[in-house]
C-alpha positions in Angstrom: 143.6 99.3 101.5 144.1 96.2 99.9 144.6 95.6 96.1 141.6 95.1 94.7 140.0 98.3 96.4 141.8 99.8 93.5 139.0 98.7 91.3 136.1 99.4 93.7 134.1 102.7 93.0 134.2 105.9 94.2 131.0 107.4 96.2 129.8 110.8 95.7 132.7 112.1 98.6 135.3 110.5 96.6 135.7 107.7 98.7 135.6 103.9 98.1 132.3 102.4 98.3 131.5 98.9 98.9 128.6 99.1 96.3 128.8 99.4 92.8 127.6 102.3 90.8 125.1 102.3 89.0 121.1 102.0 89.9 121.2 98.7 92.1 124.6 97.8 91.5 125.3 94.8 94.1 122.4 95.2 96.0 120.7 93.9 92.8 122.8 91.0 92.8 122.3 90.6 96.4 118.7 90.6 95.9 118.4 88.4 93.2 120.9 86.1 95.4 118.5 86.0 97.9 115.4 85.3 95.3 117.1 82.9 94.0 118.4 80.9 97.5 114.4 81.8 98.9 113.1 80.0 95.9 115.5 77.1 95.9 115.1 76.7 100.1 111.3 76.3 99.1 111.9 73.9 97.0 113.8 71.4 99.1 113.7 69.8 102.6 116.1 69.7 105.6 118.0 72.6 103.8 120.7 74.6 105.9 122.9 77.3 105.5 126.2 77.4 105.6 128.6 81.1 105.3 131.6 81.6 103.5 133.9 84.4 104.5 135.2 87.2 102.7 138.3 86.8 100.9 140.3 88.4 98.4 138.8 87.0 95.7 135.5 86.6 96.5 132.6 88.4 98.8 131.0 87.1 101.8 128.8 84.3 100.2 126.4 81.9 101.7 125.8 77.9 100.5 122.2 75.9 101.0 122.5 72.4 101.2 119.8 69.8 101.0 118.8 66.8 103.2 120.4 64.8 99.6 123.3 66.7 99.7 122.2 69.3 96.7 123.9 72.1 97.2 124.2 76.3 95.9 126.2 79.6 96.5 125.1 83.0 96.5 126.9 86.4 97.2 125.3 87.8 100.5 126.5 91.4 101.6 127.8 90.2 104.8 127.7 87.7 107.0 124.9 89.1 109.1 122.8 89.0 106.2 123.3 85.5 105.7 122.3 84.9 109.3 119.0 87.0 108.9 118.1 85.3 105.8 118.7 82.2 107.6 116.7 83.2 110.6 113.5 84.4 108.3 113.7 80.9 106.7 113.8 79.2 110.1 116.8 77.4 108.9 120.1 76.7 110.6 123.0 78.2 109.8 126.4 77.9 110.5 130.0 79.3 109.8 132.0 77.3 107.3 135.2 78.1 109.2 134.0 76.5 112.7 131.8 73.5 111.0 133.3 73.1 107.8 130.9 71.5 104.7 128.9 69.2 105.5 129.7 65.4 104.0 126.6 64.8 102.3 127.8 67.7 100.2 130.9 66.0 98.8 129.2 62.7 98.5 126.4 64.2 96.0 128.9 66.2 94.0 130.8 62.8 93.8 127.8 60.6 92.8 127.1 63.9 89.8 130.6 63.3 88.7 130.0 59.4 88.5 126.4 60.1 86.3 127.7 62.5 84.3 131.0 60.2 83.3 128.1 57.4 82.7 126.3 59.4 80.4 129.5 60.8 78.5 130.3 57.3 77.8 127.1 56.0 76.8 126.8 58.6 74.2 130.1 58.4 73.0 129.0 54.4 72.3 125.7 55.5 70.9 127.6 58.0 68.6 130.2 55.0 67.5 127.2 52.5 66.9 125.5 55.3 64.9 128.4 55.8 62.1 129.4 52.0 62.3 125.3 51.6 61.0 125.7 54.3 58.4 129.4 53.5 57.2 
């Protein structure tokens, strides 16, 4: 038993459960996960997926990423699911361990950074034009 099983949930035996109590618990999460990465796979082209494994921290998750490089994660309940979500949306997928991320990935998470410093800047400058006008 590792430490966070501590915090996990007891079933109606009394033993740990993998799900959370409560009416849905993750497999609402899971579901809206899986909504949510359907949705966003329509919405794209050359998308593939890509699991994550379990690890202390966090569940099994499972990240899309675009033809550009646009990427997102969702919590999937294992990795199986991942692979038969992948297989209904007649995507690839592959194990993040074996294939790692793919570069397109980093390179669009890098050209976000470089926007978003560009459009901190310019309205920094738009701010200091505004008071000099008004002082």
């Amino acid at each position: 038993m590792g430490l966070l099983d501590l915090f996990r949930s007891r079933g109606p035996s009394g033993a740990r459960s993998g799900r959370g109590s409560g009416s849905g618990g993750r497999r609402g999460a899971y579901a809206e996960g899986e909504a949510h990465l359907r949705a966003w796979s329509a919405a794209r082209i050359g998308v593939e997926a890509f699991v994550e494994p379990r690890t202390t921290v966090t569940e099994t998750t499972v990240v899309f990423v675009a033809h550009d490089g646009e990427w997102t994660r969702r919590r999937v309940a294992s990795p199986n699911a991942a692979k038969k979500l992948a297989r209904s949306l007649q995507m690839p997928i592959y194990d993040v361990q074996l294939v790692g991320y793919p570069n397109r990935m980093r390179e669009h998470d890098a050209r976000d950074r470089v926007l978003r410093k560009r459009e901190r800047q310019e309205r920094m400058l738009r701010e200091l034009r505004a008071k000099d006008r008004d002082a």
